[in-house]
C-alpha positions as CSV (number, residue, x, y, z in Angstrom):
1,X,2.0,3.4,-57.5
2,X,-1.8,2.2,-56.5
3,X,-2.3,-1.3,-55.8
4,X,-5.6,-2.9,-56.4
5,X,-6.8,-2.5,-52.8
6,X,-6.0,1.4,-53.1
7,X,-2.6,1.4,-51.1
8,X,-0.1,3.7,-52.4
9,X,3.4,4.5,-53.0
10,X,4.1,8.2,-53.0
11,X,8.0,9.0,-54.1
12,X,9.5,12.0,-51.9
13,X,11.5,15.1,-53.5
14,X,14.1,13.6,-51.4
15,X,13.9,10.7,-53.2
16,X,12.5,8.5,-50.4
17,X,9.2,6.8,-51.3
18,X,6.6,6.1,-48.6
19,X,3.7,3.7,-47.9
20,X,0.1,4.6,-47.4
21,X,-1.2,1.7,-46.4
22,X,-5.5,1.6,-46.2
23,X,-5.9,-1.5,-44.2
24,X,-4.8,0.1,-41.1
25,X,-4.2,4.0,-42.2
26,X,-0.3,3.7,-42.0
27,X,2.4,5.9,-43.6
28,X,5.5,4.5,-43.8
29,X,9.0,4.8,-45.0
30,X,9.7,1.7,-47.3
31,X,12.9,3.3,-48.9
32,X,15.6,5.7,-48.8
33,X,15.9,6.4,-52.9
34,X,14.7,4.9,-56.1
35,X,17.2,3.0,-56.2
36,X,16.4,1.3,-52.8
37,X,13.1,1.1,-53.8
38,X,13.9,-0.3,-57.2
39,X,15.7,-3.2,-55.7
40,X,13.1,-3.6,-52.5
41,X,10.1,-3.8,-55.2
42,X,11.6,-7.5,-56.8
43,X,10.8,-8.7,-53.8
44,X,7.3,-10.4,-54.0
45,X,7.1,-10.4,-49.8
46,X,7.2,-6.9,-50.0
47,X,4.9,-6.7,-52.8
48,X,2.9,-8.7,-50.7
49,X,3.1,-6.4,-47.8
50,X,2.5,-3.1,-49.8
51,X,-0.2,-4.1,-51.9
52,X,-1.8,-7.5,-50.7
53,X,-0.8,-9.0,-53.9
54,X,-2.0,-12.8,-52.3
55,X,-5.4,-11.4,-51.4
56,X,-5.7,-9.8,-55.0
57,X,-4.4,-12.8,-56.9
58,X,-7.3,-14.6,-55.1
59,X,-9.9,-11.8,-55.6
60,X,-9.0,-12.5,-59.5
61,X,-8.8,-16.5,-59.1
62,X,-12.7,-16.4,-57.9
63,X,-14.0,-13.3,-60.9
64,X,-13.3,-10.2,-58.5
65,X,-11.4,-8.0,-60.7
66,X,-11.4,-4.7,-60.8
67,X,-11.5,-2.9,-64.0
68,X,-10.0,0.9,-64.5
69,X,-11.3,3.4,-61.8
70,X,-12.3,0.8,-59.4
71,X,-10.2,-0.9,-56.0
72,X,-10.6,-4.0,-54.0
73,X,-12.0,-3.6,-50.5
74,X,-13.0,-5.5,-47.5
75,X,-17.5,-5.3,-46.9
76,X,-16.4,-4.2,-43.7
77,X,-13.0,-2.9,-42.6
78,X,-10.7,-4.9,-40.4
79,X,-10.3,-1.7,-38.5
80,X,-13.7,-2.1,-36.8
81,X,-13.8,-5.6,-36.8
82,X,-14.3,-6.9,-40.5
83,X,-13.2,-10.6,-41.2
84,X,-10.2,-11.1,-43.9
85,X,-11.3,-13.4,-46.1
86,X,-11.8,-14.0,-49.6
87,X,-16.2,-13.8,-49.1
88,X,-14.9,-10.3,-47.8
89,X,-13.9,-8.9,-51.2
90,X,-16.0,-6.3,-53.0
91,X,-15.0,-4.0,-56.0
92,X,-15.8,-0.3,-55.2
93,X,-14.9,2.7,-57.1
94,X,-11.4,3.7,-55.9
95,X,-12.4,7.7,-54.7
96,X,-15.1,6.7,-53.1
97,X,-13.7,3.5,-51.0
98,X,-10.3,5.6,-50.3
99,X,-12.4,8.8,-49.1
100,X,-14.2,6.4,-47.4
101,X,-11.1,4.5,-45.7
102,X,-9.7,7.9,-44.8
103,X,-11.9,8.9,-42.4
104,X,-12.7,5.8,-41.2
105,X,-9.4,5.5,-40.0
106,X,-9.1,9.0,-39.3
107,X,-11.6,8.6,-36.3
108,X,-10.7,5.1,-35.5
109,X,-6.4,6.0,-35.2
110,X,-8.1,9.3,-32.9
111,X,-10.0,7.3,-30.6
């Protein structure tokens, strides 16, 4: 699963399924099985927490929507100081914004 500001749900062979999360370049483990996860997912806080849902409903509230191939994004990322706001919002194309998110946080998490 890819939510619209490009974090992503990856599902383990084990059958755990993990959280890549590129506000702040996290990976973690949000359940033990798809059945966990199944249950966990009805849960709009979570959904919230995952994937920003509140930010994205706004993005689409004020006519930033994202069509296919493209991701919400902050102008400049809260990781080196970018405000979170809705003026914030921009619609990039997804590869680009998550190669771009990846080693921003790549350097920023080794510093």
């Amino acid at each position: 699963m890819i939510g619209h500001f490009g974090d992503t749900v990856f599902g383990a062979p084990d059958g755990s399924h993990w959280l890549l999360s590129i506000l702040d370049g996290d990976y973690q483990l949000i359940a033990r099985s798809p059945a966990d996860f199944n249950l966990l997912n009805k849960n709009p806080q979570n959904m919230d927490d995952w994937f920003c849902w509140n930010w994205a409903a706004m993005a689409f509230e004020n006519g930033i929507v994202p069509k296919e191939g493209q991701c919400l994004g902050w102008k400049i990322a809260p990781a080196l100081g970018g405000r979170i706001g809705i003026e914030e919002i921009m619609i990039y194309p997804r590869r680009a914004y998550l190669s771009i998110q990846g080693q921003l946080l790549r350097q920023v998490n080794q510093a």
